[in-house]
VEXKE-773980 format. One record per residue (C-alpha): chain; x, y, z; residue number from 1. Coordinates in Angstrom, 3 decimals. Each point is the difference from the previous one (the first is absolute). Last residue first. Layout:
<nodes>
{'A'; {X; Y; Z}; NUM};
...
</nodes>
This chain:
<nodes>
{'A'; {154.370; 145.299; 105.205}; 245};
{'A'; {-1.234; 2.739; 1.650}; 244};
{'A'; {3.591; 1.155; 1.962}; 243};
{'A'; {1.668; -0.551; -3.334}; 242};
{'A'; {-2.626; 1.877; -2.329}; 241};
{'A'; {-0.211; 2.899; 2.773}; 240};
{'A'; {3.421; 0.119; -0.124}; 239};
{'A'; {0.633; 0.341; -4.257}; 238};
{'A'; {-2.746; 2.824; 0.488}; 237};
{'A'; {2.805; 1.862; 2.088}; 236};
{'A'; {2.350; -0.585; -2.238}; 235};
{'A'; {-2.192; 1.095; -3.224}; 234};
{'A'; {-0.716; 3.339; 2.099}; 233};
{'A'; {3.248; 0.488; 1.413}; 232};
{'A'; {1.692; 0.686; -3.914}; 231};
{'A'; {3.830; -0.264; 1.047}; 230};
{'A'; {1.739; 3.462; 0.203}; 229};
{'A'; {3.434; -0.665; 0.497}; 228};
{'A'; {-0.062; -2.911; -2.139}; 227};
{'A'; {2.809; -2.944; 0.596}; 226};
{'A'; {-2.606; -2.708; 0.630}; 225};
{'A'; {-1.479; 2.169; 2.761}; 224};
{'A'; {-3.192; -1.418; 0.376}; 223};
{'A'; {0.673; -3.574; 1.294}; 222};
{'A'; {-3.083; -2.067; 0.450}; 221};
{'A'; {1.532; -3.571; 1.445}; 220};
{'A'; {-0.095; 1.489; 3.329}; 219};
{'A'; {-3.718; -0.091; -0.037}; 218};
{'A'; {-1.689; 0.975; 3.881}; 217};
{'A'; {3.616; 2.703; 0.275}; 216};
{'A'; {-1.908; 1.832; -2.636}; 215};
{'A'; {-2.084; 1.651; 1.821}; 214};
{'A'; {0.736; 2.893; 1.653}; 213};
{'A'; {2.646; 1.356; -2.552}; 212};
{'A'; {-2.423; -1.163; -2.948}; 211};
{'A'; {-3.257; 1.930; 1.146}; 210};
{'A'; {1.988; 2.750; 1.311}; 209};
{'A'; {1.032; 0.127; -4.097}; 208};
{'A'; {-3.519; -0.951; -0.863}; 207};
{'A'; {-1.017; 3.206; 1.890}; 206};
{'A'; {-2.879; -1.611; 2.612}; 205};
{'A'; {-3.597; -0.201; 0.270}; 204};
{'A'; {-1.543; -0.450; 3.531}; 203};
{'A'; {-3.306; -1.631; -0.276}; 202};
{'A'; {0.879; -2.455; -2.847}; 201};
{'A'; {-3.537; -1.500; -0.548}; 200};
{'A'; {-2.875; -1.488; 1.999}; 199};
{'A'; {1.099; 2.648; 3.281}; 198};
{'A'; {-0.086; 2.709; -2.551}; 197};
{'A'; {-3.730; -0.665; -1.317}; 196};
{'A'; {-1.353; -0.435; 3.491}; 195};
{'A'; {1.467; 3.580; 0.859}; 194};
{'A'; {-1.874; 1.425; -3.013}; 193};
{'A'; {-2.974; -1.685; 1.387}; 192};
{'A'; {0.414; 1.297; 3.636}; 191};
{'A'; {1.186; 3.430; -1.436}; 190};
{'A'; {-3.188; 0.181; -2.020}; 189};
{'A'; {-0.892; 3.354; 0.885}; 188};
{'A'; {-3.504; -0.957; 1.587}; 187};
{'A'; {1.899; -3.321; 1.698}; 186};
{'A'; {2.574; 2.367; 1.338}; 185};
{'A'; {-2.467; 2.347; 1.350}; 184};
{'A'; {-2.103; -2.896; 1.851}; 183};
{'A'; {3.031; -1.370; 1.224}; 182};
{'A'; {0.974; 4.166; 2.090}; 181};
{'A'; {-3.957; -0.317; 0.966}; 180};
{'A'; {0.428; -3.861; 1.844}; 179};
{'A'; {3.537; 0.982; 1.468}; 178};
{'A'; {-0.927; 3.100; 1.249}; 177};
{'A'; {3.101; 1.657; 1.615}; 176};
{'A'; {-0.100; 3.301; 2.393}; 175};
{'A'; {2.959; 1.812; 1.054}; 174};
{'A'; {-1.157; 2.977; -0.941}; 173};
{'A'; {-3.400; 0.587; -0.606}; 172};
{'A'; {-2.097; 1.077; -3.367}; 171};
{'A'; {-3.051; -2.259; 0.985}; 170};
{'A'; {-0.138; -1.878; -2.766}; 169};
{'A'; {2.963; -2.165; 0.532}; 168};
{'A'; {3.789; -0.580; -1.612}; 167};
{'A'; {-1.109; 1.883; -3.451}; 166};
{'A'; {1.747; -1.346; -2.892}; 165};
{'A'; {1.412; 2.126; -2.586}; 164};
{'A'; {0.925; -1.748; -2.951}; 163};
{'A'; {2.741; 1.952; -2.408}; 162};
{'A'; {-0.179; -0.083; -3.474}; 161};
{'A'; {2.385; 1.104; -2.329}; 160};
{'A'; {-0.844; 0.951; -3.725}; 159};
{'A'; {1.937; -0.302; -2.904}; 158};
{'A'; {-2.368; 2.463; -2.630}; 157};
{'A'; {-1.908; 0.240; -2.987}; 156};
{'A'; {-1.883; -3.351; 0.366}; 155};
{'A'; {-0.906; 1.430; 3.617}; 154};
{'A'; {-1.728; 3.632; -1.938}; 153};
{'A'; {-2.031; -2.934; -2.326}; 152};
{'A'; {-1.038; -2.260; 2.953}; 151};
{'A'; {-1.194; 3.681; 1.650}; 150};
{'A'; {-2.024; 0.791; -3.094}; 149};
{'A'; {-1.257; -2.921; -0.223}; 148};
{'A'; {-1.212; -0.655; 3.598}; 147};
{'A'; {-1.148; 3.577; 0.152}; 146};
{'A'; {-2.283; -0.363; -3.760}; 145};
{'A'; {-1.092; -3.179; 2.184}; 144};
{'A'; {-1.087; 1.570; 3.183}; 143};
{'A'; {-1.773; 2.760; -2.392}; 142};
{'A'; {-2.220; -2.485; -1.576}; 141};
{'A'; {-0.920; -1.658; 3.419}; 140};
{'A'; {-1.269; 2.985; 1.191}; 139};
{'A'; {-2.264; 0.401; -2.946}; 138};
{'A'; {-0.035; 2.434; -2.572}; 137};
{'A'; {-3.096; 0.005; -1.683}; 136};
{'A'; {-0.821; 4.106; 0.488}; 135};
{'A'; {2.664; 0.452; -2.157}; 134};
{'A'; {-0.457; -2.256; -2.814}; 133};
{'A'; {-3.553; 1.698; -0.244}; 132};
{'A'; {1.625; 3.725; -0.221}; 131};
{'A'; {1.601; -1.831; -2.845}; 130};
{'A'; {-3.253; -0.769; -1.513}; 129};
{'A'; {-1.526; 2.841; 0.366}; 128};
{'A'; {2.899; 1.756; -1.225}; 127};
{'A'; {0.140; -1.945; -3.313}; 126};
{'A'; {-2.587; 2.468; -2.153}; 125};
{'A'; {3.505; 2.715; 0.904}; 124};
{'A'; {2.770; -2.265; -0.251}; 123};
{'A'; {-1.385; -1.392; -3.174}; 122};
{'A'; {-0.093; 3.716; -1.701}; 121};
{'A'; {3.599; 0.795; 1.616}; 120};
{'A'; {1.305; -3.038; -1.717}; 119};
{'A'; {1.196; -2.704; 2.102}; 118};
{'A'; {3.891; -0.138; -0.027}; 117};
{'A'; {0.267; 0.396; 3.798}; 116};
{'A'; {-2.655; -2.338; 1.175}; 115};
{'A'; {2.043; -2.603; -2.024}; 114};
{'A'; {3.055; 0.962; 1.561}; 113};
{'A'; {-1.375; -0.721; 3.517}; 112};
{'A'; {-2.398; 1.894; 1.710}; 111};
{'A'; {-3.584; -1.303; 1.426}; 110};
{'A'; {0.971; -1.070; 3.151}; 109};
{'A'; {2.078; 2.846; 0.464}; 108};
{'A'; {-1.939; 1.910; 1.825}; 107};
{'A'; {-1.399; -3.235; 2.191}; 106};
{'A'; {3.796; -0.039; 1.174}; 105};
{'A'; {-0.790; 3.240; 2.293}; 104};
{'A'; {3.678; -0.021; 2.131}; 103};
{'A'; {2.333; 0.495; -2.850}; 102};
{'A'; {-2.882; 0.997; -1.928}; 101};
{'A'; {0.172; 3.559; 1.092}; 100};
{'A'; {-3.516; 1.187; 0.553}; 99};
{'A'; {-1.860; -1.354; 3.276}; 98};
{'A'; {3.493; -0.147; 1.982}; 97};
{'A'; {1.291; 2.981; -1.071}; 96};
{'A'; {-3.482; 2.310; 0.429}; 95};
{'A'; {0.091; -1.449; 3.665}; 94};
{'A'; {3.781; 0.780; 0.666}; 93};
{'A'; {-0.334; 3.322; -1.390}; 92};
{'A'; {-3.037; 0.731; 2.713}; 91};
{'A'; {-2.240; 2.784; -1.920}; 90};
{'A'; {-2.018; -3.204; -1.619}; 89};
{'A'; {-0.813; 0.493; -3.467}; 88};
{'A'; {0.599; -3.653; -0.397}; 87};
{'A'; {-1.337; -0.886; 3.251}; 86};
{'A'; {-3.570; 1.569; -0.876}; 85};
{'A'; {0.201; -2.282; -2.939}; 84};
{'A'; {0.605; -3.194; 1.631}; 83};
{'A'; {-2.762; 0.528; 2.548}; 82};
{'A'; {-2.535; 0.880; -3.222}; 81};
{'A'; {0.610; -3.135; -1.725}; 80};
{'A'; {-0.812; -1.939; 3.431}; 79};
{'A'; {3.089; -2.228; 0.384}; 78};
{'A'; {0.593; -3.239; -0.559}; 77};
{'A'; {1.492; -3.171; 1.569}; 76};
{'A'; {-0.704; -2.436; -2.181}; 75};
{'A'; {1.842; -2.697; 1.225}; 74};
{'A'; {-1.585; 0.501; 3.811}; 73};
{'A'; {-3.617; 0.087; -1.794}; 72};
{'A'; {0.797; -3.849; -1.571}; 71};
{'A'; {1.131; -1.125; 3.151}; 70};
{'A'; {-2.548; 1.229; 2.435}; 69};
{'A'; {-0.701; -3.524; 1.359}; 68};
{'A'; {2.548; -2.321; -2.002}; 67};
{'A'; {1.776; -0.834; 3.218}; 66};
{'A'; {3.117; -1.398; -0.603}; 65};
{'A'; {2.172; -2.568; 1.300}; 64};
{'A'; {3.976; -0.520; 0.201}; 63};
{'A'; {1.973; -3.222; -0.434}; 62};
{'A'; {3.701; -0.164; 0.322}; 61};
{'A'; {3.302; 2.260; -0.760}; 60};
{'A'; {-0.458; -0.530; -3.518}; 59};
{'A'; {-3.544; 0.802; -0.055}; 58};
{'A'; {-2.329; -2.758; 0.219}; 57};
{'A'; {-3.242; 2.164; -1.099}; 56};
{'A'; {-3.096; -0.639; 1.746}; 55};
{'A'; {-3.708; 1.228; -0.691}; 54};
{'A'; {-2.571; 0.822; 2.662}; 53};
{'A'; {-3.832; 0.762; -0.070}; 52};
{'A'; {-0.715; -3.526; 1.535}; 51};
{'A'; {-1.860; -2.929; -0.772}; 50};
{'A'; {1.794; -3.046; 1.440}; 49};
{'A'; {3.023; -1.941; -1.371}; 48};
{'A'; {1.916; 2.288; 1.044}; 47};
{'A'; {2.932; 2.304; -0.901}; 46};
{'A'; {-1.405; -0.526; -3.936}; 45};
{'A'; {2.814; 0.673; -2.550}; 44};
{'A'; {2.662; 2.073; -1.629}; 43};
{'A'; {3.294; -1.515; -0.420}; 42};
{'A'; {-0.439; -3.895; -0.057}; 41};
{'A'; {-2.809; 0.305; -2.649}; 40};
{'A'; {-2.219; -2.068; -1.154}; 39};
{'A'; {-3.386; 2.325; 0.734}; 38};
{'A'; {2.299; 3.155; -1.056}; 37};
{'A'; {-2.543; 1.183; -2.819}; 36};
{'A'; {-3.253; -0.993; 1.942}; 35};
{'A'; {0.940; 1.370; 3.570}; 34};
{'A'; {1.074; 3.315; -1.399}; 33};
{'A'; {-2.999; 0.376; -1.998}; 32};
{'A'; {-2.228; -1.138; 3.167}; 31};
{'A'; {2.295; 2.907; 2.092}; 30};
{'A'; {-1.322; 2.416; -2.454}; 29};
{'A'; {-3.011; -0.828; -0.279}; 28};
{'A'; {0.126; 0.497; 3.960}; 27};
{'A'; {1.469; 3.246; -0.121}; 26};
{'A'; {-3.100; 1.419; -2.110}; 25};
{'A'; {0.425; 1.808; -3.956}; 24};
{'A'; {-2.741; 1.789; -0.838}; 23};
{'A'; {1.944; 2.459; -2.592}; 22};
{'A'; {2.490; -2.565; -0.673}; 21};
{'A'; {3.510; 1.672; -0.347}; 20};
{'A'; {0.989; -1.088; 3.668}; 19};
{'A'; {-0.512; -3.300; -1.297}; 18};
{'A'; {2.324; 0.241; -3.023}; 17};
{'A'; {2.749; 1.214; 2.853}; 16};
{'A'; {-0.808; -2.640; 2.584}; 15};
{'A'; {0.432; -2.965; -2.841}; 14};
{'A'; {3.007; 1.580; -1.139}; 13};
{'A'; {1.409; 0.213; 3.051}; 12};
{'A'; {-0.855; -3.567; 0.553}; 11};
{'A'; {1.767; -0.947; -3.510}; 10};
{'A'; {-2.478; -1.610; -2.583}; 9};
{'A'; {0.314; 2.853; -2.609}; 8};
{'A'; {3.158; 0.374; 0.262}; 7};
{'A'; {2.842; -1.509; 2.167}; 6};
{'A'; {0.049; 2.266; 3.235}; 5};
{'A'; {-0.956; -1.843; 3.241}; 4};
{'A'; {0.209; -3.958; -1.329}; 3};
{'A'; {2.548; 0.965; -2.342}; 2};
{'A'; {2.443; 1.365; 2.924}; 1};
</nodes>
């Protein structure tokens, strides 16, 4: 995560301040890249030859970029006067989209509670420079207000996931791809999370069940001592200490 975020040396960082350049070129900024992740495991040099590729080993494995068009894909602007004609657009759904900063983050971009308090006299020799803080929104800034935003609507809740995994690409009945249906569970981390299990305690029982099942391995642990309600989890730690030792 500090190798694509962590300021000012992050690689989205690095894109960001590029795409702020006003003759900035995809191959300075693949150089840049090169030079301030040239010991790193993370981000690095696919091959040992020139090339106009990055790679990032992603959780899930390696995956390599093309820097060609990189910078202009992150900016990702508008002509002024497009965006205007679809804020007076006659379509609601148009005018929506290109006002409401729900779904136009680049409004907000300048806001905030400091943008708030400013003095009506700043706000108005500031607008040039807000209208600037606009126009630099880059792709990869609104990816991360998302990311935030949806890390801090997650924190607020107990959510559930449920992994779908599709049995072939072809939409057919009947029809298993062994190869594709891996590949999925190696890009969710099933495989690893699976590994994980298998290392520890895969199935983890009540320390009651625990007991009951168990405890014929150590005879000498007696629970019951009298006590209706014995505590299982010191008894059943007592077992593991005898069947260990």
């Amino acid at each position: 995560i500090d190798a694509l975020e962590k300021r000012p040396a992050g690689l989205f960082c690095i894109v960001d301040s590029e795409c702020l350049m006003p003759n900035a070129k995809d191959e300075g900024c693949l150089n840049k890249i090169h030079a301030t992740f040239a010991t790193s495991k993370i981000i690095y040099k696919p091959s040992r030859f020139a090339s106009t590729n990055f790679a990032v080993a992603h959780y899930a494995g390696e995956v390599i970029y093309d820097i060609i068009s990189f910078l202009e894909k992150n900016t990702d602007k508008l002509h002024a006067d497009i965006i205007n004609l679809f804020k007076t657009s006659k379509v609601a759904l148009l005018k929506t989209l290109f006002t409401d900063p729900r779904f136009a983050p680049e409004l907000s971009a300048g806001g905030g509670a400091a943008a708030k308090a400013r003095p009506a006299a700043a706000s108005s020799r500031g607008g040039a420079g807000s209208e600037r803080a606009k126009q630099n929104v880059t792709v990869g800034m609104v990816f991360r207000q998302q990311l935030d935003q949806l890390v801090e609507d997650l924190n607020k809740t107990n959510p559930r996931y449920i992994r779908c995994i599709k049995p072939n690409g072809e939409k057919e009945a009947h029809n298993f791809d062994s190869i594709d249906v891996r590949r999925q569970l190696r890009c969710a981390g099933m495989l690893e999370s699976i590994r994980i299990r298998r290392a520890g305690y895969s199935v983890r029982r009540p320390f009651k069940e625990f007991y009951n099942r168990f405890r014929l391995l150590c005879p000498s642990v007696c629970g019951l001592g009298g006590r209706v309600d014995p505590d299982y989890k010191d008894l059943s730690r007592k077992i593991l200490m005898e069947v260990e030792a």
